[in-house]
N, C-alpha and C positions, 0 to 999 in steps of 0.2 A: 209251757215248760216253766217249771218253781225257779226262783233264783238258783236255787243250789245245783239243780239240772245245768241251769246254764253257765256257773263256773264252772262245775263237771267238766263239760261239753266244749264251753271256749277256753279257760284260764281268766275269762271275768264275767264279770256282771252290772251291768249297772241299775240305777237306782231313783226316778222321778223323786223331788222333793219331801212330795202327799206322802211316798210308800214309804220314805224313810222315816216320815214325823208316824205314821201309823206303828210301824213298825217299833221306834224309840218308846212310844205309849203317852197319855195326854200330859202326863206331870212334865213331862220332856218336852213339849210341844207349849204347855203353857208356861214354861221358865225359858224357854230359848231366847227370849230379848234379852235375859239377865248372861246366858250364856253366853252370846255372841259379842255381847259389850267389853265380855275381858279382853278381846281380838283387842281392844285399843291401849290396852296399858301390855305391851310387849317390847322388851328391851331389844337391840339391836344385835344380830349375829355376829359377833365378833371372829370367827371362825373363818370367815371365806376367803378361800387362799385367791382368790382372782380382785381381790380387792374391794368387794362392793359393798354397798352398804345400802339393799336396796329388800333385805328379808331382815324381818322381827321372830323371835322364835323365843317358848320355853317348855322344859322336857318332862317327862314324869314317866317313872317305872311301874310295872303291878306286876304283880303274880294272880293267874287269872285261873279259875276251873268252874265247871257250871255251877259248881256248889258254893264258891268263896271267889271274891275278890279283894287282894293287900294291897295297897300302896308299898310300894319298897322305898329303901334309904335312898337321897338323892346321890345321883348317880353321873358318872360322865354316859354320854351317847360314843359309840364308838362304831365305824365301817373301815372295811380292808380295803386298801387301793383296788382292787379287784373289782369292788362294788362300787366305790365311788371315788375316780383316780385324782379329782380337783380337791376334796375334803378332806380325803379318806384317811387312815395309818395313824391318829393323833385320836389320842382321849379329850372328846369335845365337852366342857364345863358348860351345859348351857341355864340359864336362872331357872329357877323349879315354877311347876305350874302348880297357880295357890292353891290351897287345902277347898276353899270352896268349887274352884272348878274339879279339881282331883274327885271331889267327893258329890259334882252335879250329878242330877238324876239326865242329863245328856249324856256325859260322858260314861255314867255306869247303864245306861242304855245301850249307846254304840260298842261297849265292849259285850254284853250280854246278846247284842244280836249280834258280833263277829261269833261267839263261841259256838250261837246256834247255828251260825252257818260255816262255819269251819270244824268243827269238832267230829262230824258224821263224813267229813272228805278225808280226813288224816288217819292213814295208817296209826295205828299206834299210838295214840294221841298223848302226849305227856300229861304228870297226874296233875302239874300246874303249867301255864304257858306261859315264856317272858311276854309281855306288853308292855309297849313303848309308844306313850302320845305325845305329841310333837305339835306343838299351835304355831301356826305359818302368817305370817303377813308379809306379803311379797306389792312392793311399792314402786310405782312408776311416776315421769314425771316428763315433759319436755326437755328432750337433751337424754335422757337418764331409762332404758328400757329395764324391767323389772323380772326375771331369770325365775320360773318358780321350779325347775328343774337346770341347773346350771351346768353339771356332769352329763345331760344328754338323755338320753332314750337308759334306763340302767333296770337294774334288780337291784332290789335293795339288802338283799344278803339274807332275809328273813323266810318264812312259810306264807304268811298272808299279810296284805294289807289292805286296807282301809282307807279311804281320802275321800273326804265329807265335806261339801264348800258352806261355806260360815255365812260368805255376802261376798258380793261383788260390784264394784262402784266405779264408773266410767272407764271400764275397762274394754281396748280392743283387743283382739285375739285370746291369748289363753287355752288353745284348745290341745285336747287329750289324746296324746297319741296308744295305738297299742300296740308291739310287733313281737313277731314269733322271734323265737333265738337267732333265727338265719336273717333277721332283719322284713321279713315279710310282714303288709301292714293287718294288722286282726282288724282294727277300728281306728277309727277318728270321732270325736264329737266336744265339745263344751259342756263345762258345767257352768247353769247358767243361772239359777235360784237356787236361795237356800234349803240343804238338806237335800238338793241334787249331791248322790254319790257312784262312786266304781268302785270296786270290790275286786282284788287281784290276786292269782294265783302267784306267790314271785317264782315259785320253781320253772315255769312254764312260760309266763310273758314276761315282756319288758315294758314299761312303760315311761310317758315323758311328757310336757306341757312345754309352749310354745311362749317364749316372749312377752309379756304384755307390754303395752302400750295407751294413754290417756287416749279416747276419744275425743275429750274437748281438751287442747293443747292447757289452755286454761288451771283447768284445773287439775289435780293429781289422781291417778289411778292406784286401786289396794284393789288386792285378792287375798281374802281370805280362807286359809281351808285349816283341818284338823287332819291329821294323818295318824292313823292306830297301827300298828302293825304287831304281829304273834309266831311267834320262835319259839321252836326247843328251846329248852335253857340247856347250856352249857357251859364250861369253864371262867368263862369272864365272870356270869352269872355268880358262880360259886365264891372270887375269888372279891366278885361285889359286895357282898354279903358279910365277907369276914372284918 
């Protein structure tokens, strides 16, 4: 069964490190040290209504179709309580992602293989799709458990996403829930190496990430991932723009 059989079929897919770096193509594969190293200069989420101060994040917009991809103006991130009732209802400000990651041959990889594998599932597929990347550092520490999904098992409000792990360093738990709408579980597993990814239908599943925790009390735990996600464009969209 192709990946795309198997979102078809489940509502995801996942994704071996190898098939992702094949997939990305070698320029993407031999610049990824440079990629993954901006994971360390990420400012701190000022955003979290529970108080934590235990995820680094910065955001960037495209306008995406197989023919073209924009960078758009930077932009707030926004979700409905509906989709995320701990964050959600507030125009999130968060630091833009630099012009050199916006414009790595990683990053316009991972958008070029979401379109390929989303564009032939979508009814009616818009002439461009919003695209919205999101660089996560989620931090643990003795004392201090690190939330990489804080809101719980959720949909993110969108058509598809994306969530691609960058690296992960003395990290316990972590792992990857998936459940039907009625809460029934699709899967469970960890992403465990770089360029390990799942690939989610959001109309269909829910999904969610587990806690982390250091393994050696010692030293501090980081998860790093990239999350892409692609929507219609709609009214915010329009109203981004002007």
């Amino acid at each position: 069964m192709s990946p795309r059989q198997a979102l078809a079929a489940d509502g995801f897919v996942r994704f071996e490190g190898s098939e992702t770096m094949a997939l990305l193509g070698p320029e993407a594969a031999a610049s990824w040290s440079v990629f993954a190293d901006s994971w360390n200069d990420l400012p701190l989420d000022g955003f979290m209504a529970d108080g934590g101060r235990y995820r680094r994040r910065r955001f960037a917009a495209f306008a995406a179709s197989p023919n073209h991809v924009e960078r758009k103006p930077h932009q707030p991130h926004w979700q409905s309580r509906d989709y995320n009732p701990l964050n959600g209802g507030v125009q999130r400000w968060f630091e833009p992602v630099t012009e050199t990651i916006a414009d790595h041959p990683v990053t316009r990889g991972v958008i070029a293989a979401g379109l390929d594998l989303f564009q032939p599932l979508t009814v009616d597929p818009p002439l461009a799709w919003h695209v919205e990347l999101h660089q996560f550092r989620i931090e643990a520490r003795t004392g201090m458990a690190g939330l990489p999904t804080p809101e719980g098992a959720h949909r993110d409000g969108v058509d598809w996403v994306i969530v691609l792990l960058i690296d992960r360093r003395n990290v316990d738990s972590g792992v990857t829930d998936i459940y039907a709408p009625d809460g029934t579980s699709l899967g469970s597993f960890t992403l465990v190496a770089p360029g390990d990814a799942v690939c989610v239908d959001d109309h269909r599943v829910l999904h969610g990430v587990t806690a982390i925790r250091p393994l050696d009390p010692a030293m501090p735990a980081v998860r790093d991932v990239l999350v892409v996600t692609f929507r219609r464009p709609d009214e915010r969209d329009r109203q981004a723009s002007l």
